[in-house]
C-alpha positions, 0 to 999 in steps of 0.5 A: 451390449455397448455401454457408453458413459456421458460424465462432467463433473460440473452441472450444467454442462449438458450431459442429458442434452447428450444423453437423450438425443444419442439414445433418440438418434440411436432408437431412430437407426434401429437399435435398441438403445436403453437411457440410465439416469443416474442424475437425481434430477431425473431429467433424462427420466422427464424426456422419457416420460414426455416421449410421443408413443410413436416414436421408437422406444427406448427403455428407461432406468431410474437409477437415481431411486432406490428401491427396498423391493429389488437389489441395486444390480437388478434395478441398473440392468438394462433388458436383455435385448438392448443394443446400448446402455447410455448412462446419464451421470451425476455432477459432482463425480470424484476421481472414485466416482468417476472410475466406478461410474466408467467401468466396464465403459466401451465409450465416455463422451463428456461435453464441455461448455465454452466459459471460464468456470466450465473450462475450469471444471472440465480440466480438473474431470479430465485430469481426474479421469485420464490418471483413473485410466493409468491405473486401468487394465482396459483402455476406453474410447474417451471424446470430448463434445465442444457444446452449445459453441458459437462460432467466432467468438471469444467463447469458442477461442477459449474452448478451443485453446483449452482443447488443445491440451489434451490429446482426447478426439474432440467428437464434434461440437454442437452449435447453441441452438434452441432446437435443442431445448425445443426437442426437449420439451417434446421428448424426441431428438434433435434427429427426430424433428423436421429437417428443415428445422435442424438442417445445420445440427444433423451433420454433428450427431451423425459424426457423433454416432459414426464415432461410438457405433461405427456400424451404425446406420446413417440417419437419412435425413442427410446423406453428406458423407460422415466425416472422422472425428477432429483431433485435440492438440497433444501437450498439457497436464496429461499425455494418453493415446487412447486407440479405438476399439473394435 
């Protein structure tokens, strides 16, 4: 089973939007992906329960209840036939809570928004999660997700320069797009609405997907060649090579 980690420290910055669409792209290509919502909101828990019956299934987690009944490890683990474990994290993780929250992690995506605040925040997770890593026996497959990004602004310079500071992949960059709020609503992923809809977000997500489950199949709604993921510029506050596991 892989397990693969969606953090940032600030709220709001689109860690369910992330964490619900790779479980529904997953779930669509014939996996059977499992969704731990470990975010009091419970949000990615709202999608699931929104979630059409004809669509793939893909098995929820509370993680952000407790209960009296069960041992906190037996009400975390997913089911014993599941491909990949997605955890949807809380905001406001410390260096302690970011390390116990990416342990034993295959992968960690953390999506970054365009703003001053968001880029002030995602520097600090990012510092904070890198030296975590130094003391860390395992290295991790560690992407940046450029999100709700408008091309040819000012916002997406900023972000863009901002990016160049660390030598972490920047995975793929998703456009500010109603589609996802749409498909939110609906409980499905972006992959799972008509083509015609979301013809310029597929391209992103298969990227996406290629990058944390390479033996993944590609959707069928496109079939451009998946491209390898962009790099960051080397330099800034912290220098790690993360390699890529198998």
């Amino acid at each position: 089973m892989k397990k693969i980690v969606v953090i940032n420290s600030k709220g709001g910055s689109g860690k369910t939007t992330l964490a619900i669409n790779l479980a529904a792209t997953l779930a669509a290509g014939g996996e059977k992906p499992a969704l731990l919502d470990l975010d009091p909101q419970g949000s990615a828990t709202r999608w699931l329960g929104q979630r059409p019956t004809d669509r793939p299934f893909i098995t929820g987690i509370e993680g952000f209840r407790n209960s009296a009944s069960a041992t906190r490890s037996f009400q975390l683990t997913p089911p014993h036939d599941c491909t990949t474990l997605i955890i949807d994290s809380p905001a406001g993780l410390d260096r302690r809570g970011l390390e116990a929250a990416t342990r034993g992690a295959d992968a960690i995506l953390m999506p970054v928004m365009s703003s001053d605040i968001d880029i002030h925040a995602a520097t600090h997770c990012i510092a904070d999660l890198l030296l975590g890593e130094k003391s860390g026996s395992k290295p991790k497959l560690i992407g940046i997700v450029a999100n709700r990004v408008k091309t040819n602004t000012r916002g997406s310079k900023r972000l863009e320069n901002f990016l160049k500071n660390f030598d972490i992949p920047v995975v793929t960059t998703l456009r500010d797009s109603v589609n996802y709020s749409r498909s939110a609503e609906m409980g499905v992923g972006i992959s799972e609405m008509p083509r015609w809809q979301v013809q310029k977000d597929l391209e992103a997500w298969e990227r996406l997907v290629a990058w944390v489950s390479p033996a993944h199949k590609v959707s069928e709604h496109s079939s451009r060649e998946v491209r390898g993921p962009m790099r960051a510029g080397l330099g800034g506050v912290v220098r790690l090579a993360f390699s890529r596991q198998s």
